[in-house]
N, C-alpha and C positions, 0 to 999 in steps of 0.2 A: 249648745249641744242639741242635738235633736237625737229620735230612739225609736225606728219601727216598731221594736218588740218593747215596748211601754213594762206590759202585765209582765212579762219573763223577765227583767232587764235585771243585771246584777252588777257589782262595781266591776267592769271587766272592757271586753271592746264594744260590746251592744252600750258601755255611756260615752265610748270615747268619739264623739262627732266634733269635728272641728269646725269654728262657724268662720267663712270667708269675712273680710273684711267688707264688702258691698254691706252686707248683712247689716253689720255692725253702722257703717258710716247712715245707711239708709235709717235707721231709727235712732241712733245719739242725734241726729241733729234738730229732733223736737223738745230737745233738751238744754239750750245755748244758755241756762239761767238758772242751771239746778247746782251746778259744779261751781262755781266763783270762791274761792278761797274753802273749798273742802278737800278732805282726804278723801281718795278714790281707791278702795280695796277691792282688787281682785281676784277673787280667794277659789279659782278653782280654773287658773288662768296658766300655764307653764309663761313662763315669763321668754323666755326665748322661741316661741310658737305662737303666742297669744294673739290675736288679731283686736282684743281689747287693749291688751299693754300695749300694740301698735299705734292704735286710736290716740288713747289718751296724752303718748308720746310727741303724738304729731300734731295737737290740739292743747299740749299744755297752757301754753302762755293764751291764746283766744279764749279758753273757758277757765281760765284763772286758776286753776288746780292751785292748791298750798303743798298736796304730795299725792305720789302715787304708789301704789305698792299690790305687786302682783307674784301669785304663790303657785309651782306646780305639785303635780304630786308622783310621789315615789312610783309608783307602777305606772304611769300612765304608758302607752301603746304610739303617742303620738312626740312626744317630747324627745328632741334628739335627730329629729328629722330633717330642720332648719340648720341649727346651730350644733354641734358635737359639745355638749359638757359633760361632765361624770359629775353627779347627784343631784339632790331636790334643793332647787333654788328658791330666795326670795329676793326679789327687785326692789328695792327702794330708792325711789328718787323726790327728790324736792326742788329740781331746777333743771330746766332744759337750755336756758341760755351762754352756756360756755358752749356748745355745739352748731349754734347758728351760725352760719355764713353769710357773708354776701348782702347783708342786712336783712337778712330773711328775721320773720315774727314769727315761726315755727318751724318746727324740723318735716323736712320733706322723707316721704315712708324712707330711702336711703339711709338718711341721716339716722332715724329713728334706730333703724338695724342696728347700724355702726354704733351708735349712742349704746346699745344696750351691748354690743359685744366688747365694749373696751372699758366701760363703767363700773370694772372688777370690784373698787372701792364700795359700792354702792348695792353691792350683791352679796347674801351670803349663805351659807347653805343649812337647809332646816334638819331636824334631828330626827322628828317626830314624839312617842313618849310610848310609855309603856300598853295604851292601849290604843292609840292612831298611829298609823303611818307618816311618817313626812309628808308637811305640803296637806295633811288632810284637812279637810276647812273645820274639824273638829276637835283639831288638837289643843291642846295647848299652847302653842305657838301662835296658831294659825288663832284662837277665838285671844289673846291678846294681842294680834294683829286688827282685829276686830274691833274692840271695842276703840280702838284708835281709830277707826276711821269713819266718814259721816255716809257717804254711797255707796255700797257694793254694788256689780256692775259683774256680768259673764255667765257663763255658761256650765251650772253645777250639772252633775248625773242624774240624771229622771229617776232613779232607782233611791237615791237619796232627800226626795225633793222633799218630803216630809220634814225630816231631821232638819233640812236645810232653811226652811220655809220658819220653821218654828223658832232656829235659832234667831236667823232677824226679826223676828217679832217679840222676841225676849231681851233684845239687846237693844229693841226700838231704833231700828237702820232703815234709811232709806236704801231704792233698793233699783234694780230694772235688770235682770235675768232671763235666759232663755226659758221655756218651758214648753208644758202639752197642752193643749185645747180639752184634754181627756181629766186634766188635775181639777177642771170646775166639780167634779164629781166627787174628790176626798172632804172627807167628814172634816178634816182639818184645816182643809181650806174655803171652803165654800162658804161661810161663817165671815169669812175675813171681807167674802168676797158683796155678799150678801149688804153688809153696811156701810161700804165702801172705802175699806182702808185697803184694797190693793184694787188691780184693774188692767185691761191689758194695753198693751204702745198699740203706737201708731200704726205699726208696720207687723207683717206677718203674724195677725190674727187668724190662726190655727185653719187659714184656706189657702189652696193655691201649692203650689207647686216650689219648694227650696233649696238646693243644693249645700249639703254640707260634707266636707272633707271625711273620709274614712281610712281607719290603718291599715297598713296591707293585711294584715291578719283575720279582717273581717270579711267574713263570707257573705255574701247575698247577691241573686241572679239579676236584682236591680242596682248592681254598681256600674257606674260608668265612669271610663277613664275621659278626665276631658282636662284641655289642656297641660296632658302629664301626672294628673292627681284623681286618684280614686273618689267619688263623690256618688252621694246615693242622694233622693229627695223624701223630703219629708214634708205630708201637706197639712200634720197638725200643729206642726210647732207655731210658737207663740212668742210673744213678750210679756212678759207679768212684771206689773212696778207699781208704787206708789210714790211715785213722779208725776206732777201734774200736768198739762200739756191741753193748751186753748182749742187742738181740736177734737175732743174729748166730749167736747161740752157744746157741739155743735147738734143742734135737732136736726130730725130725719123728717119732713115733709111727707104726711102720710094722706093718701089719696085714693083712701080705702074708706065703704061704710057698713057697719052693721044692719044700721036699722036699716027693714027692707031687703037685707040679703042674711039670713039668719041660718038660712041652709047651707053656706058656703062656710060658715065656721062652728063646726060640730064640737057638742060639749062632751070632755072626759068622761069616761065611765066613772072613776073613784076623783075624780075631786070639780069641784063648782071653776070651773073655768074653760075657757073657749081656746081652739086649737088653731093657729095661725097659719096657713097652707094653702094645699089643692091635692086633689085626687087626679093620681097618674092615671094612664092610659090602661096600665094592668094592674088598676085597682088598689094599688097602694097608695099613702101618703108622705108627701112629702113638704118640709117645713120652707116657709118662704113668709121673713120678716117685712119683706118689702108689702105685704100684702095687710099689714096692722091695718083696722081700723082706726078712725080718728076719735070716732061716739063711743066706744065702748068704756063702761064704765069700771066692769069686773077683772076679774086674772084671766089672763092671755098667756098661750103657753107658743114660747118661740124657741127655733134651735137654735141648739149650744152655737152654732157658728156665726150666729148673728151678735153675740155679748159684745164683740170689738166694735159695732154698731150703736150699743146703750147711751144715750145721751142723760148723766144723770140726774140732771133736772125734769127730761119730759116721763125717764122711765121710774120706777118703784122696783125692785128685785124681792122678789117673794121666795121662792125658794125654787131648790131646781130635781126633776126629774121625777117625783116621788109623789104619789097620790094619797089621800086622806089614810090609807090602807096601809101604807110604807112601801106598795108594790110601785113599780113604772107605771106611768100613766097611760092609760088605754081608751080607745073608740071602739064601740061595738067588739071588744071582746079583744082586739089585737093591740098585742103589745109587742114589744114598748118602745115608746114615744121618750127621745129624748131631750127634752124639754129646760127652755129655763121660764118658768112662770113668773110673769110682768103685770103690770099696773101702768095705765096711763095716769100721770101724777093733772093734767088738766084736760078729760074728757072732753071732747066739742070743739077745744080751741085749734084753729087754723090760720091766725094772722101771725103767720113764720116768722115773718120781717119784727114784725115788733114782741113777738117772743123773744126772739134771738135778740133783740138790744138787751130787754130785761136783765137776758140773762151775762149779756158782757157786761152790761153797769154795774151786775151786781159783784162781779169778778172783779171788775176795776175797783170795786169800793171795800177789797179784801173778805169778799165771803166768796163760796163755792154753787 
């Protein structure tokens, strides 16, 4: 899902974004090692529209899935659109090989279709309970669907992320989800983020430009019909997971220096740390990670857009946004600077090459 209107956003069509399959294939495949004999829950996924339950479909048998099982929900705005059913489905399957053809090792997207429109045996419809809807990732049904499975995987409501965020941290799930480049700012989450049990993929770190499916019902002057399907972009959305993934953990070669150039990184007014950037032409600033020094010893304040950037061995995360004061962080008086305040974990060092072994041997030898 992705959500222009983040701060207004209610369970309605402003969560309903449908995320294309490129989406999906471009980030599962930093993943080829996380899935081998796990259950794969997709708990906010209509099973008949899902471009996750497509994924996992046509990828069973090569990432070993033991099962899958993917849940939509009673209102959604999008469900219905692909396949015509009447009510809130749940998909359960544990085996894609009575579908293969032809000696194929996976079902081709075709297959997959058909696999889930004739698989009646393997479907069945949820109820919901007296205080969720069907299909809600928070029912009853849906959290003993839950606690049966090891990865949750798709695309919950930005309106819910809280509830949703908390429950896998209670039920201790691995995880890899859509989200907003904007959620490093909840109290709830930033904490998580801060000591390193979540973190964002690979792909569509909260820059750049993403088309996601919208229902006819939603209004906005940025829809474009393109290839027959209403789609709008979203340049914050994200992937948040605690999924590990070797390039994660690659250093940034930085080719920046302090000492000597002390003027070019001005310190906060309310807190002891140096501000990572350049002064535009009309006197504003503007945050640019690429620009780290190598020397600095202290808190470095970079933008929120560079965290998908974080190497967590070379960086520290200190906190984000908020000065000694609890105000945003400020230069000469303007504010706010939205910041996430960093730490060089090895001041001065520059031999990349032999950091970077460091740090694969010590990954090969089962540490992080």
């Amino acid at each position: 899902m992705a959500n222009a209107n983040l701060h207004n956003a209610k369970r309605n069509e402003n969560d309903e974004f449908y995320t294309p399959l490129k989406i999906v294939e471009d980030e599962l495949k930093f993943y080829p090692n996380h899935f081998k004999g796990k259950t794969v829950f997709c708990n906010c996924d209509d099973p008949f529209e899902s471009n996750f339950t497509l994924y996992f479909l046509m990828h069973f048998n090569k990432l070993g899935l033991k099962r899958l099982i993917s849940t939509g929900y009673a209102t959604s705005l999008i469900a219905g659109k692909l396949i015509q059913q009447i009510g809130t489905y749940c998909l359960d399957i544990s085996n894609t090989k009575h579908f293969l053809r032809d000696g194929q090792k996976d079902l081709l997207q075709s297959d997959a279709i058909r696999m889930i429109q004739m698989e009646t045996k393997h479907i069945k419809i949820l109820a919901g309970d007296e205080t969720h809807l069907a299909g809600d990732f928070r029912s009853a049904e849906s959290l003993a669907l839950l606690e049966q499975s090891d990865v949750v995987v798709g695309n919950p409501p930005f309106s819910l992320f809280r509830e949703y965020i908390a429950l896998l941290k209670k039920y201790n799930k691995k995880y890899l989800f859509i989200g907003d480049i904007n959620q490093l700012t909840y109290k709830e989450f930033f904490p998580l983020v801060k000591v390193g049990k979540v973190w964002m993929g690979a792909t569509m770190c909260g820059t750049g430009s993403h088309w996601f499916e919208v229902p006819d019902t939603y209004q906005n002057d940025n829809v474009k019909v393109i290839d027959g399907k209403r789609m709008m972009t979203n340049g914050r959305a994200c992937w948040w997971t605690n999924l590990d993934y070797p390039e994660r953990h690659k250093l940034m070669p930085l080719g920046y220096k302090y000492e000597g150039y002390e003027s070019a990184y001005p310190h906060y007014d309310n807190y002891d740390a140096i501000d990572i950037g350049y002064e535009t032409s009309n006197g504003t600033r503007r945050g640019d990670f690429e620009r780290t020094p190598y020397d600095y010893e202290g808190a470095m304040g970079i933008p929120n857009t560079a965290f998908g950037k974080i190497c967590p061995e070379q960086f520290e995360i200190i906190k984000f946004r908020k000065g000694d004061d609890n105000k945003d962080l400020c230069i000469n008086g303007k504010c706010p600077y939205f910041r996430i305040l960093v730490r060089n974990r090895q001041p001065g060092r520059t031999d990349w090459e032999v950091w970077q072994k460091e740090i694969d041997d010590a990954r090969k030898g089962g540490t992080k």
